[in-house]
C-alpha positions in Angstrom: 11.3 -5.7 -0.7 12.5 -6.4 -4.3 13.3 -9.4 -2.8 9.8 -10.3 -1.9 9.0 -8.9 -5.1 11.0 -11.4 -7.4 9.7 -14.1 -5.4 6.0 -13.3 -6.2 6.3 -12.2 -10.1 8.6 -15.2 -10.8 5.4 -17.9 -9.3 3.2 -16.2 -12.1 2.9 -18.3 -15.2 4.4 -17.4 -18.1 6.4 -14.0 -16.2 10.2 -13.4 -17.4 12.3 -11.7 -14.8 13.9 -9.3 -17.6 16.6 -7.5 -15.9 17.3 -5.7 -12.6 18.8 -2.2 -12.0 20.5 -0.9 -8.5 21.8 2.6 -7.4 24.3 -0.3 -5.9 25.2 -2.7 -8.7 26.6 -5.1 -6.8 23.6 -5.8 -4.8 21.2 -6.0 -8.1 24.1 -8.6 -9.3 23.5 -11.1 -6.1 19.7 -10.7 -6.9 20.4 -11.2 -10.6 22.6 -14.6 -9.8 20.3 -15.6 -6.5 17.1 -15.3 -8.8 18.3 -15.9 -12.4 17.7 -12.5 -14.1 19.8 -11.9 -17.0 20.3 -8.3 -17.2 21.6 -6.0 -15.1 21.9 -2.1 -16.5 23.4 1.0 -15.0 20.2 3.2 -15.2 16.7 3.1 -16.3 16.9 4.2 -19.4 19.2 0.7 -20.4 17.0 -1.4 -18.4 14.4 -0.2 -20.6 15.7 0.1 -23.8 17.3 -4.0 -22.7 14.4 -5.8 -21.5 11.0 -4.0 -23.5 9.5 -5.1 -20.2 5.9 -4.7 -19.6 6.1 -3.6 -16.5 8.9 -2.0 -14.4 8.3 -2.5 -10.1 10.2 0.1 -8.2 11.0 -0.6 -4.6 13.4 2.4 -3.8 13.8 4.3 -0.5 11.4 7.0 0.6 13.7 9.9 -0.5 14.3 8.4 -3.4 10.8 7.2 -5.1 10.0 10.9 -6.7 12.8 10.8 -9.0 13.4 7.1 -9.5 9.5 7.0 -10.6 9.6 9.8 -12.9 12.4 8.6 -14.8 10.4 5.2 -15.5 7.4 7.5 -16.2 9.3 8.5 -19.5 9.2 4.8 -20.7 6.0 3.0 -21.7 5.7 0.0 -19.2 3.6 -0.2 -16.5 5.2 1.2 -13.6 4.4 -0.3 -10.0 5.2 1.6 -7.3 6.3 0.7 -3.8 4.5 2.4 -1.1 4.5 4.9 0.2 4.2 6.5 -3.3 6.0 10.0 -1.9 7.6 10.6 1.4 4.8 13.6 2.5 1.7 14.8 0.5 3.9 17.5 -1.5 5.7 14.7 -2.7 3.2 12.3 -3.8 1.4 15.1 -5.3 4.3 16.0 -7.8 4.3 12.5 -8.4 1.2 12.0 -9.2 1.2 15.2 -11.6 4.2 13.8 -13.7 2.2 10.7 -13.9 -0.2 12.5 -15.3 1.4 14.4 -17.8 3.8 11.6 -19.1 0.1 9.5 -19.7 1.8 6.9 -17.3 0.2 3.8 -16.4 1.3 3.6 -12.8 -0.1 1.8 -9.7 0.5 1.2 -6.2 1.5 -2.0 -4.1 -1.3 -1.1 -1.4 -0.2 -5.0 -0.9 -3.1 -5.3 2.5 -5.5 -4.3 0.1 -4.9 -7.9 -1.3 -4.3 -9.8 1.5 -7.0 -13.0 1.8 -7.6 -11.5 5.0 -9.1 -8.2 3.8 -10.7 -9.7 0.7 -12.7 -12.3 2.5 -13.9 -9.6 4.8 -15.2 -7.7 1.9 -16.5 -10.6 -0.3 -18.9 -11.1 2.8 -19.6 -7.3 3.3 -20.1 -6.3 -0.2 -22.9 -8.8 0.0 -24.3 -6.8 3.0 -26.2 -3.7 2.6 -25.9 -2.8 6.1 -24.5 0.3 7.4 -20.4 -0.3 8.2 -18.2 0.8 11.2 -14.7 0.9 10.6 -12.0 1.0 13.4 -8.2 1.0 12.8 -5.9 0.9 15.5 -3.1 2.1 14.7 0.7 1.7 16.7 3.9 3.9 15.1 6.9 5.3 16.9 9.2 8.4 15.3 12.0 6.9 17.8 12.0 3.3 16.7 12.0 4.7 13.1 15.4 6.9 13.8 16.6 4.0 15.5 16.3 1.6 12.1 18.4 4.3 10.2 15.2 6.3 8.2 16.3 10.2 7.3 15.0 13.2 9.3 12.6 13.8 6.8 10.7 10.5 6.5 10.9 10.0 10.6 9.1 13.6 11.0 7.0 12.0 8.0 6.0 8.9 9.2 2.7 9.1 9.6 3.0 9.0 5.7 5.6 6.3 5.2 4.0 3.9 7.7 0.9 4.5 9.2 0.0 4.6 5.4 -0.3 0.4 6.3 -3.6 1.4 8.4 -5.1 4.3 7.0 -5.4 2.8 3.9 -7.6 0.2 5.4 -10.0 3.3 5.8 -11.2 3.6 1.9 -10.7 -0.1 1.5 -13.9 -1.0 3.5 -15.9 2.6 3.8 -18.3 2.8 0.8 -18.0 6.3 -1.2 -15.9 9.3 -1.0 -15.0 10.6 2.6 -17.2 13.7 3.5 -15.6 14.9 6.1 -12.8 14.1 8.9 -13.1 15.1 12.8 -10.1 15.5 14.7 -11.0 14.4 18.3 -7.5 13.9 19.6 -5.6 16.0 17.0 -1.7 15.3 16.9 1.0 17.0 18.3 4.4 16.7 16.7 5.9 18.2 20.0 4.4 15.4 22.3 3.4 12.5 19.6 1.0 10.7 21.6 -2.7 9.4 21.2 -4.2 10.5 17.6 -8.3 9.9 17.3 -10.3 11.1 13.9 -13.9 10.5 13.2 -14.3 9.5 9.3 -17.2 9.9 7.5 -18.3 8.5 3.9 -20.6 9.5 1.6 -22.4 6.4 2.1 -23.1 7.0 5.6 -20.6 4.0 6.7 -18.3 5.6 9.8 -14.4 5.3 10.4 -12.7 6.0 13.8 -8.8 6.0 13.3 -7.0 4.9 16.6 -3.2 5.8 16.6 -1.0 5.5 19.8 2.3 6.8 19.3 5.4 5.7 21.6 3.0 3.5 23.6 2.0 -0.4 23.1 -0.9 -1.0 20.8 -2.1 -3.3 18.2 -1.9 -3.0 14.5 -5.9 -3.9 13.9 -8.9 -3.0 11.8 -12.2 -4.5 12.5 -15.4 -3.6 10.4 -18.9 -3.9 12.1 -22.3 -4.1 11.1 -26.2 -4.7 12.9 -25.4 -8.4 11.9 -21.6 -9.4 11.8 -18.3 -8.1 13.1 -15.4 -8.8 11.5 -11.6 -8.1 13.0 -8.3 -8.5 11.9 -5.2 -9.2 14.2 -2.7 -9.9 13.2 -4.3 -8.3 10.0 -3.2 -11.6 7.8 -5.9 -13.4 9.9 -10.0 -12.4 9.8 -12.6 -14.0 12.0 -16.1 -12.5 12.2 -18.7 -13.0 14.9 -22.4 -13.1 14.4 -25.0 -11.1 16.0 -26.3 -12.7 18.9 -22.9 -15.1 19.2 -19.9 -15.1 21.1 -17.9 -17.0 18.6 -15.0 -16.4 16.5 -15.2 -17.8 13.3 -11.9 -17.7 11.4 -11.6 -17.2 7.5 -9.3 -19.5 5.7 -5.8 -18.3 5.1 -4.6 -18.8 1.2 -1.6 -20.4 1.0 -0.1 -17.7 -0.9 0.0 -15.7 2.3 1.7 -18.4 3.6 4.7 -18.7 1.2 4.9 -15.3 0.1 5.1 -12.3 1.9 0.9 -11.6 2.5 -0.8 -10.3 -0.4 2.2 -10.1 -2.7 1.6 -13.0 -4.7 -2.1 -12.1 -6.0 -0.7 -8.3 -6.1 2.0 -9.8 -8.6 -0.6 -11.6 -10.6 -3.1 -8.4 -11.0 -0.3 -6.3 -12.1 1.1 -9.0 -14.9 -2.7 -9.1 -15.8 -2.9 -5.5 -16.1 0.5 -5.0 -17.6 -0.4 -7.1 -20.9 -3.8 -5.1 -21.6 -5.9 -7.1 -19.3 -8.2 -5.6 -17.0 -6.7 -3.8 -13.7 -9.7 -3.9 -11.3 -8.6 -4.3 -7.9 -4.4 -3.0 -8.5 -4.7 0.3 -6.4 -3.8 3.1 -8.8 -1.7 6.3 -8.2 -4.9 8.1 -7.4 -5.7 5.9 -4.9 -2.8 5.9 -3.1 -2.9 9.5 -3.4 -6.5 9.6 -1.8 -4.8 7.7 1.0 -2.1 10.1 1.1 -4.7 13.0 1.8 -6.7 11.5 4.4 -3.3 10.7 6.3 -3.1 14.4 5.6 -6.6 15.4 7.2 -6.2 13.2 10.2 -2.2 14.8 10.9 -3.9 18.4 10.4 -1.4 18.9 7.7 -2.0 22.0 6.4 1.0 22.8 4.4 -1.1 21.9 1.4 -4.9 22.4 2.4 -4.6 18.7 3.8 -7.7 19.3 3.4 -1.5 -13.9 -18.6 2.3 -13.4 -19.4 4.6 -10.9 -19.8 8.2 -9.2 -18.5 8.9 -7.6 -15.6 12.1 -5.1 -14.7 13.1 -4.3 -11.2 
């Protein structure tokens, strides 16, 4: 991932790559020499104090995001998270609370919200009054994430760490806050399975969240109205189809998706933008993310907690 990341912030005019730190030196080296960046430091506080970068990007492992991302909370950069910004809701609720009380600027690489995909869908629907139902189908497997080498805590979490990717697409496209969420096939951590939840907003638009667990499915969201449906799957692809038609009309793909990892290059640029005093609209924040975090939270019955321009960039 800090891979990816490098790639996208160094295609921004006018970016430095400032310096790069690693719990594992040696692999922020061979990024430093693959990629050019000058500096590499032994903690946060030297790649700080090194660089003055405007904005630090933190792509560390579930377990390890809380404490990596309140250390660069004590600096004043930008800070952009990797998601999932905390490894269960407890966890992106203390970080969300030391973001607060350090005054951090800090946001979130929700990087489908910037997919050309997803914003072509809603620069057509934000045109469209009509009412909007949202459908996510969802696919996730605790096995195949044990298998890949993630701890016990983030498998038995992983609602949080990865179906994160779909839920999120929930408050992308429904309008308003969510009024309420419906269990209709709640989910059982014994026997993971099929996992439906009715979604409602506060602007009337509906959400049905579609997760099949150990099972084949599809990761897909489509969004429909009285006059055009739009779908997206593989989600870096949207078509739509008119009322009345049978056709599928595809959206044109931006060739950043194409040779960057999908939505990380116009992430990049929206978090330089904001990083240098520019405006941040459309850069998920920390609250956001956290708003994802507790609808993941209401859908999972998780209860534990009432689940109710130019500038520098560190790595």
């Amino acid at each position: 991932m800090a891979r990816e990341h490098i790639r996208a912030f160094a295609d921004v005019p006018g970016v430095v790559l400032a310096g790069i730190h690693s719990r594992t030196r040696s692999r922020a080296e061979a990024l430093a020499a693959e990629f050019g960046i000058a500096t590499v430091c032994d903690d946060i506080a030297s790649l700080h104090a090194a660089t003055q970068a405007d904005l630090v990007v933190v792509t560390v492992t579930e377990l390890s995001m809380a404490a990596v991302a309140k250390a660069c909370f004590a600096f004043p950069w930008m800070v952009l998270l990797e998601k999932p910004a905390g490894y269960d809701l407890a966890d992106a609720i203390g970080i969300a609370e030391a973001a607060r009380a350090a005054e951090s600027r800090v946001h979130v690489a929700l990087n489908r919200r910037h997919l050309s995909s997803t914003r072509a869908m809603l620069e057509d629907l934000d045109a469209r009054p009509e009412p909007r139902f949202i459908h996510v189908q969802d696919q996730e497997s605790m096995a195949q994430a044990a298998a890949i080498g993630h701890p016990e805590p983030v498998v038995r979490n992983w609602m949080y760490a990865n179906a994160v990717h779909m839920v999120d697409y929930l408050p992308v496209f429904g309008r308003g806050t969510v009024t309420s969420v419906t269990p209709v096939q709640p989910w059982d951590p014994e026997r993971p399975g099929i996992v439906l939840a009715r979604i409602e907003f506060s602007s009337g638009d509906l959400g049905l969240y579609e997760a099949v667990w150990n099972g084949p499915a599809p990761w897909a969201c489509t969004v429909t109205t009285p006059e055009r449906r739009w779908e997206v799957r593989p989600l870096e692809k949207a078509v739509f189809q008119n009322a009345g038609e049978r056709t599928l009309n595809p959206a044109p793909l931006h060739p950043w998706d194409q040779a960057f990892k999908p939505g990380f290059r116009r992430q990049a640029e929206l978090a330089v933008q904001a990083a240098v005093g520019g405006p941040s609209d459309g850069l998920p924040t920390l609250e956001d993310s956290l708003a994802t975090m507790r609808l993941i939270a209401a859908i999972y019955g998780d209860e534990t907690l009432g689940g109710d321009g130019s500038g520098k960039v560190a790595g």
